[in-house]
C-alpha positions in Angstrom: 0.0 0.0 0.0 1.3 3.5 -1.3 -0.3 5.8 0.7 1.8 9.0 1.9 1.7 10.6 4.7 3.4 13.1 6.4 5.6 12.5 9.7 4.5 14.1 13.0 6.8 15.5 15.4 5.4 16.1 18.7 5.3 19.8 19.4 3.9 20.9 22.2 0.7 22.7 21.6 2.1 26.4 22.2 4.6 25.4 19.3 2.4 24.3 16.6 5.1 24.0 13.4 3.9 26.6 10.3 5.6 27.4 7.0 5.1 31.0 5.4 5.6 31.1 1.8 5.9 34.6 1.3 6.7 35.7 -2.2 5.1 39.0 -2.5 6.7 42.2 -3.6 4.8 44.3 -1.2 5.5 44.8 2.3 3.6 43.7 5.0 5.0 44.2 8.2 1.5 42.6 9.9 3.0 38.9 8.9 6.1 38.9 10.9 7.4 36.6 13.5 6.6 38.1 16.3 2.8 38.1 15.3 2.5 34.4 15.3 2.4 33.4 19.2 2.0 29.4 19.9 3.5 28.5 16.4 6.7 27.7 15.4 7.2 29.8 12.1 9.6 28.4 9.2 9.6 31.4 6.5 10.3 30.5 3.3 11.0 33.6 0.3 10.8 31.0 -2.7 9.2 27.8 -3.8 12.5 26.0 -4.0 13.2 26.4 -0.2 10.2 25.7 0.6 10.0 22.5 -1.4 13.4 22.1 0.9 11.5 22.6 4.3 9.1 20.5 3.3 11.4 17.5 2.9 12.5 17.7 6.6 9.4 19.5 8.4 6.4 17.8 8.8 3.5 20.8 8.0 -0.1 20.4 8.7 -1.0 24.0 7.9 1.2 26.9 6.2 0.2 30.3 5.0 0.9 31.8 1.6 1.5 35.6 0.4 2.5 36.1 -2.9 2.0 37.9 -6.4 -0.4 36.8 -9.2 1.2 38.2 -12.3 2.6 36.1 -15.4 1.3 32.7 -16.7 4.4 31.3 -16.1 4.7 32.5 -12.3 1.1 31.4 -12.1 1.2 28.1 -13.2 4.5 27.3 -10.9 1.9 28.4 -8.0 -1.0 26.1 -8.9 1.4 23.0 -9.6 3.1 23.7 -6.1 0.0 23.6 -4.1 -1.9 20.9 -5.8 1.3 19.1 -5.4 1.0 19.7 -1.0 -2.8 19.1 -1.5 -2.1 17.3 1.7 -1.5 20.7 4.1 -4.4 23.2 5.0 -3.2 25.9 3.3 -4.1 29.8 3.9 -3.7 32.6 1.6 -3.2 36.2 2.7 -4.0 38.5 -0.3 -4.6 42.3 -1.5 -8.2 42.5 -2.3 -7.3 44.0 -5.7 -6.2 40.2 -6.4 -9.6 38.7 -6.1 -10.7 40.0 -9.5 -8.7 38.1 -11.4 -11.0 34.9 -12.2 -7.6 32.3 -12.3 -6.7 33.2 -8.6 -10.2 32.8 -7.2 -10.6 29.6 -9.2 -6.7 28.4 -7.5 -7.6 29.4 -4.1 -11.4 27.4 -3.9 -9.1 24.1 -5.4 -6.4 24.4 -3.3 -6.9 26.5 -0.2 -8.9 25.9 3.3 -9.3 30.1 3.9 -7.5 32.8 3.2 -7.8 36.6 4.6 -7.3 39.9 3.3 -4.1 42.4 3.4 -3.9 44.7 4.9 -4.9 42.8 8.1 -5.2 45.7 10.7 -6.1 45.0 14.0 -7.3 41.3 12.6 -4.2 39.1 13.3 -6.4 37.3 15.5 -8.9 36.7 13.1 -6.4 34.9 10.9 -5.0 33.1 14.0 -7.8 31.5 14.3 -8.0 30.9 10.7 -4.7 28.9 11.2 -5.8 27.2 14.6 -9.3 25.9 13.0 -7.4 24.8 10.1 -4.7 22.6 11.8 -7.1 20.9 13.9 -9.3 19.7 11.3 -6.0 18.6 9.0 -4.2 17.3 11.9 -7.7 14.8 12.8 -7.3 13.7 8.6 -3.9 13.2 9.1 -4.8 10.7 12.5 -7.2 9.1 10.4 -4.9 8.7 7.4 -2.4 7.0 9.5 -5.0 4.3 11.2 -6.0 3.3 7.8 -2.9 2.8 6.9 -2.0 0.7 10.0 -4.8 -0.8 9.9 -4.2 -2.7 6.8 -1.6 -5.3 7.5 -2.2 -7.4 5.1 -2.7 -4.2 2.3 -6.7 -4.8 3.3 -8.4 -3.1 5.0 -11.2 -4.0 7.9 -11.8 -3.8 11.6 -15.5 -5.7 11.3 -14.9 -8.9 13.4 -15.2 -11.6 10.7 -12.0 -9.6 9.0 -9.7 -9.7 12.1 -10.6 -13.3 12.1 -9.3 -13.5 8.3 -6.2 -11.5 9.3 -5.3 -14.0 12.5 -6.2 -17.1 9.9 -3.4 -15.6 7.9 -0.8 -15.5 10.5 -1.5 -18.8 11.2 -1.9 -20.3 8.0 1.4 -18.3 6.9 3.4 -20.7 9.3 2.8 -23.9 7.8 3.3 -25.3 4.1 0.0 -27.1 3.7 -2.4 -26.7 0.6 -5.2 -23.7 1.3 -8.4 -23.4 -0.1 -9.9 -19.4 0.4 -13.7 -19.5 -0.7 -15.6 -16.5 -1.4 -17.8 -14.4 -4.2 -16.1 -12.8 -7.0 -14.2 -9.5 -5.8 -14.0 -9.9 -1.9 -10.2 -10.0 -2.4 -9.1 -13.7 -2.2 -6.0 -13.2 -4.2 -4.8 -10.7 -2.1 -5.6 -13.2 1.1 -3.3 -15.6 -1.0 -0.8 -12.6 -1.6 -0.6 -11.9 2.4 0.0 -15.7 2.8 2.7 -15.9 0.7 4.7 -12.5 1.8 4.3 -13.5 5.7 5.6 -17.5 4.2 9.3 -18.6 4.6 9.0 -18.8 1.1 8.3 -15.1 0.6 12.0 -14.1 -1.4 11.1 -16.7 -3.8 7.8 -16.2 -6.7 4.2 -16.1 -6.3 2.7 -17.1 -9.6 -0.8 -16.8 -10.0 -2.8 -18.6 -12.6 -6.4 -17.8 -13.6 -8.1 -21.6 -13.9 -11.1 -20.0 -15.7 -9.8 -17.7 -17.9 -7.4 -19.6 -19.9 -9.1 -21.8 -22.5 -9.0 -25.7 -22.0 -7.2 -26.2 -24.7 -4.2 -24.0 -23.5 -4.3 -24.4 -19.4 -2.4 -27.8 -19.5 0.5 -26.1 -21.1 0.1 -23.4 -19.4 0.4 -25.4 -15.8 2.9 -28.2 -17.3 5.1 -26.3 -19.2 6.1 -28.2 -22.9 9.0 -29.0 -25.1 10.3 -28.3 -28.3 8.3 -29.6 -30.9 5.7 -31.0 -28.5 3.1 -29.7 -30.6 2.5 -27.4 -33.7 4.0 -24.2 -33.3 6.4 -25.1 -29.9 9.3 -23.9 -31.5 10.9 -23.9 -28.0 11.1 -25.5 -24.6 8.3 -23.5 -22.0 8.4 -23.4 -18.6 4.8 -24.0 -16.9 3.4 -21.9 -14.2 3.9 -25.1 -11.6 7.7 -25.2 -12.3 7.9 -21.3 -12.6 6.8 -21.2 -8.3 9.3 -23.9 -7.6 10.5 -22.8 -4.0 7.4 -20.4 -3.8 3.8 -20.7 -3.9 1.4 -21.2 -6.6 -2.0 -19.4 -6.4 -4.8 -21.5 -8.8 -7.8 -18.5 -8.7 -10.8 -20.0 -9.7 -9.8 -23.8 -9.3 -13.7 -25.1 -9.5 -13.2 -24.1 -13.7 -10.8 -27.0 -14.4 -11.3 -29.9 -16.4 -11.8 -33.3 -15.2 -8.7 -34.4 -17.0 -6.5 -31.3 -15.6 -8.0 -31.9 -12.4 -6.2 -35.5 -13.0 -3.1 -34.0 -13.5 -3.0 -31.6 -10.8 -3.9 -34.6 -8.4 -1.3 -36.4 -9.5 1.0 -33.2 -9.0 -0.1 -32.9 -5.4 0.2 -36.3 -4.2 3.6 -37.0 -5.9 5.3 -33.5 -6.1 6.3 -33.9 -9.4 5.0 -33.2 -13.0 6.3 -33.9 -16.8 6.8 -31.1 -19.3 4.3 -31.9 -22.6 6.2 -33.8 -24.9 8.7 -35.5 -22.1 8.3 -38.7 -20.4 10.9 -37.2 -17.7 9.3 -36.3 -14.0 10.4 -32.7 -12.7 10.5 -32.6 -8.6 8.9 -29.5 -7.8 8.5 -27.8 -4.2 6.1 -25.3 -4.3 2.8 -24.4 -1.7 -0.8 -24.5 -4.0 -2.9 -21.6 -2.2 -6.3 -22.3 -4.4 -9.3 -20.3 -4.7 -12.8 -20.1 -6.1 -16.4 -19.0 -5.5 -18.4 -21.7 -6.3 -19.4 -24.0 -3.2 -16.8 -27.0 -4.2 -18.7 -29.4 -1.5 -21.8 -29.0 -3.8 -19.5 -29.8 -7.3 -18.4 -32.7 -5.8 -21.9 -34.2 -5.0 -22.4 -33.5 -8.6 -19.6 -34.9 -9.7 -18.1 -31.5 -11.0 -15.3 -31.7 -9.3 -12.9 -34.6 -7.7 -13.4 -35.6 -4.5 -9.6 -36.6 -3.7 -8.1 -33.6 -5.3 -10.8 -31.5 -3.1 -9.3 -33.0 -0.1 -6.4 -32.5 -1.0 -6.5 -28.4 -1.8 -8.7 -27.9 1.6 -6.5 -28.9 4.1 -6.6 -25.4 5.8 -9.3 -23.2 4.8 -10.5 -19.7 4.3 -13.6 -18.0 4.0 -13.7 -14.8 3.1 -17.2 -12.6 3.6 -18.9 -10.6 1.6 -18.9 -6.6 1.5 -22.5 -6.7 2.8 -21.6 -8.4 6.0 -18.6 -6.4 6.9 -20.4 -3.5 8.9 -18.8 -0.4 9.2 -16.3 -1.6 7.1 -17.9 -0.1 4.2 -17.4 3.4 4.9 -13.9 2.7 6.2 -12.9 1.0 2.5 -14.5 3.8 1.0 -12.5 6.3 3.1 -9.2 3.8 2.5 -9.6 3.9 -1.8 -10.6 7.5 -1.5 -7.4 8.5 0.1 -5.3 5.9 -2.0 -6.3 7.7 -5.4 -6.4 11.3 -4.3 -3.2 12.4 -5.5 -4.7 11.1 -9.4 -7.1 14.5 -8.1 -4.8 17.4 -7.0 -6.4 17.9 -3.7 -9.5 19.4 -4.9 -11.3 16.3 -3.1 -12.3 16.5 0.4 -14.4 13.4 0.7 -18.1 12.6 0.9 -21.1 13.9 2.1 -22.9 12.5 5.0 -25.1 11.2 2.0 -22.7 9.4 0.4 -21.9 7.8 3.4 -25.7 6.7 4.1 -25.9 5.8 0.7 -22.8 3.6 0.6 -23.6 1.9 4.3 -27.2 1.4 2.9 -25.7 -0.4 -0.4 -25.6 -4.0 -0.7 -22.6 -4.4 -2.9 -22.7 -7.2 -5.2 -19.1 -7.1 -6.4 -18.2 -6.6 -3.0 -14.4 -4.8 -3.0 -14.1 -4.0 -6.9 -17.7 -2.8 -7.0 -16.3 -0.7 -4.5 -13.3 0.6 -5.9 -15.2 1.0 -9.0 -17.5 3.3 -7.3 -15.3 5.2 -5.9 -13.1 5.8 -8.9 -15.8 7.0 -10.9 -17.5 9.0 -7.8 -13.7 10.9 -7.7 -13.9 11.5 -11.8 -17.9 12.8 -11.9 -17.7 14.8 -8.8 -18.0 18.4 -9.4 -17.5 19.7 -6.0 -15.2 19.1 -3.0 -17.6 16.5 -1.3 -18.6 13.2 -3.1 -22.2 12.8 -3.6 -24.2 9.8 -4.2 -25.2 10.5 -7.5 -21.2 10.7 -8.0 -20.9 7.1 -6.7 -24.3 6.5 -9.0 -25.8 5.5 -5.7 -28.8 7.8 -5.9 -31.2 5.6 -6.4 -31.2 4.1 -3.2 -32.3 7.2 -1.3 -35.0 8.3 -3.9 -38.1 7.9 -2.4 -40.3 5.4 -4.7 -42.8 6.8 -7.3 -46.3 5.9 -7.1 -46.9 2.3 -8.0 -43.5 1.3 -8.0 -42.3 -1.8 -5.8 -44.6 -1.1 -3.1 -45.0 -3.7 -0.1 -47.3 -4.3 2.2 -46.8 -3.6 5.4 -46.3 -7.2 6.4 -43.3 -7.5 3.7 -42.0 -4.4 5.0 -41.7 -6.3 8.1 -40.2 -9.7 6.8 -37.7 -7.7 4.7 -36.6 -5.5 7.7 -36.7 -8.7 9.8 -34.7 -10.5 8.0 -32.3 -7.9 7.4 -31.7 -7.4 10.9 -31.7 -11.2 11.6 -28.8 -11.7 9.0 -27.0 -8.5 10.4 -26.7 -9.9 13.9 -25.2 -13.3 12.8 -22.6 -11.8 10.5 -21.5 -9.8 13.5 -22.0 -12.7 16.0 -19.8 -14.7 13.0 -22.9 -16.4 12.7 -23.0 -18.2 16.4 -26.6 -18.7 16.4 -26.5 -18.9 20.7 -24.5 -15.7 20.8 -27.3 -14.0 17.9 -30.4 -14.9 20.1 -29.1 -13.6 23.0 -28.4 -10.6 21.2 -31.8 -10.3 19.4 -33.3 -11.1 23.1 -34.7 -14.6 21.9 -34.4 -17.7 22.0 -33.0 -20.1 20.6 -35.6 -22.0 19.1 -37.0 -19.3 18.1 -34.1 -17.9 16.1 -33.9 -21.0 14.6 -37.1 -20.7 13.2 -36.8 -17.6 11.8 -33.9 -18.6 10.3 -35.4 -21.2 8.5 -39.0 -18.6 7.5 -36.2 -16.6 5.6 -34.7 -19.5 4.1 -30.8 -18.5 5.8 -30.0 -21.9 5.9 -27.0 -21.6 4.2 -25.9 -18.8 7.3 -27.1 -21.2 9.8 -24.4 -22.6 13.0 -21.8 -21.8 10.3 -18.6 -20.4 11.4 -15.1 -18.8 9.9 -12.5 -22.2 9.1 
């Protein structure tokens, strides 16, 4: 995870750090040291030293001054603060400035406030200017840094049934046994199997991941085995496989349920015996290498219907995984939508605060079902329609869910309002309860029994005394 941040040294509060860009030819005596009690000032007199400063000092707020003149001077300015998007920046100007349409345009992209010169008698005024703005920046900057600590395996979660996928990695990382991580498309099961492999003693040596279902049948046995020269028509050369290509590392099969009975055969064979034979070669490689597998079809299911082997199931499932959907994560919703919304600002300049309160309903409201790349999706394209600072749902094309419904459309009666707010309540508890049905009633204030039965009036059988592998 690339996310930047800036350091924090631990000033005390009557020494609040504060860089002064001041590049204005006129005076104004008003904006001297001395006026700036409780901050330590660092004035820089070009953009090149301040550039400098901000290489060593870690800013949360600064204050510019400075002349708005020729294109050329301009643009520098505009590049330089979208560049520091990330500090609450305050302009002091002439109010001659503010006609000029290009300035007031710069300062409502790039600037938290800015106040007028001369100031007067109103240095306090912009004191507090600079106060309000480092305590909002320095809370973003908090919150930056827990997101980024809080994603040890580069995801991101503090819902319950994630810290139980995080502590199933750091366990399952410690052993060299075959792993099957289950789930729906885009709840992020390669980059479970990712996290595996970098916490593995074989993380210095390759992770090669194969696709199972999006390589035709025809090619995937070469793919996997590797071939020789002149094996078939147009092998004009000796091919390493994917299997061979993770010796002494770990080979991820995403969407293993897709394979063929007869490569299933093969990769049997590969698992049981540790080796494999190029196409075209009667000679067995020895290859050591840990299978992480995944898919999102219920392989229990394909083997009762004979989709799918039951001895090589067996043999990919000796630890498993689950990983849960989007829906049942909780509040971890808003805090991925936070996460992706910080990880791509810098593709925005800084002229992206966040989202509205709205956005947030919207998105908590939102069922998600392509889970994590639904939501980066959303929030991509919310960052690329947005036309303000704030997010909106309509950005996130979300808007729909808050609209109230037109006359005749999808209307319940009250009784299925019920059921459906029943049973959305119901499945709620047991995702946070990680689905212990004792634990659920007690929180739902019933009993057992009768839990049970309304498990089974909303047909959640497939939720019911399950639990995380």
């Amino acid at each position: 995870m690339n996310m930047t941040h800036t350091k924090e040294r631990p000033y005390p509060e009557t020494e609040r750090a504060l860089l002064m860009i001041d590049l204005s030819s006129r005076p104004h005596p008003e904006l001297s040291p001395a006026g700036f009690r409780g901050w330590h000032l660092h004035v820089a007199t070009s953009l090149a030293e301040a550039e400098s400063l901000l290489q060593i000092e870690p800013f949360i707020v600064g204050l510019a001054c400075f002349d708005w003149n020729d294109d050329a001077h301009n643009e520098a300015l505009i590049h330089f603060f979208q560049q520091h998007h990330q500090i609450a920046w305050i302009a002091a100007i002439w109010p001659e400035q503010l006609q000029d349409v290009g300035l007031r345009r710069m300062l409502f992209e790039n600037f938290y406030d800015y106040c007028s010169l001369p100031l007067g008698d109103n240095m306090e005024h912009l004191s507090i200017i600079l106060g309000h703005a480092y305590g909002l920046y320095h809370l973003q900057h908090i919150e930056s840094r827990k997101l980024e600590s809080d994603a040890p395996f580069e995801m991101v979660g503090a819902s319950p049934l994630m810290l139980d996928i995080f502590e199933q990695i750091r366990k399952v990382a410690k052993t060299d046994a075959a792993v099957l991580i289950t789930g729906e498309s885009g709840t992020g099961k390669e980059l479970i199997a990712r996290a595996i492999h970098q916490r593995s003693s074989r993380r210095n040596h390759p992770f090669i991941p194969v696709n199972c279902g999006a390589l035709p049948e025809s090619l995937i046995q070469s793919e996997l085995f590797g071939y020789e020269k002149g094996a078939f028509t147009g092998a004009s050369q000796r091919r390493l496989g994917r299997i061979e290509a993770a010796h002494q590392g770990s080979l991820f099969l995403d969407e293993v349920g897709d394979l063929a009975a007869n490569l299933q055969a093969h990769l049997l064979r590969f698992l049981q015996e540790g080796t494999i034979e190029r196409l075209g070669s009667n000679q067995s490689l020895e290859i050591n290498t840990r299978v992480i597998a995944a898919t999102n079809i219920d392989l229990e299911t394909a083997v009762k219907e004979g989709r799918f082997r039951e001895d090589l199931f067996y043999r990919l499932s000796v630890l498993n995984i689950r990983v849960p959907a989007l829906r049942d994560r909780g509040a971890d919703k808003e805090l991925l939508a936070r996460f992706f919304f910080n990880k791509f600002a810098s593709d925005h300049k800084g002229q992206l605060k966040g989202f509205t309160q709205e956005a947030i309903n919207a998105i908590n409201r939102h069922t998600w079902p392509g889970n994590v790349r639904e939501m980066i999706n959303r929030v991509r394209r919310g960052m690329i329609m947005s036309d303000n600072h704030m997010i909106t749902p309509q950005d996130l094309n979300l808007e729909t869910d808050s609209l109230p419904l037109t006359p005749g459309e999808n209307l319940k009666t009250l009784e299925e309002a019920r059921a459906e707010a029943e049973r959305t309540v119901i499945e709620h508890t047991l995702s946070q309860c990680r689905h212990n049905v004792s634990k659920a009633a007690k929180v739902l204030d019933v009993s057992r029994v009768t839990l049970y039965r309304m498990i089974e009036k909303h047909h959640l059988h497939h939720h019911k005394d399950s639990t995380p592998h």
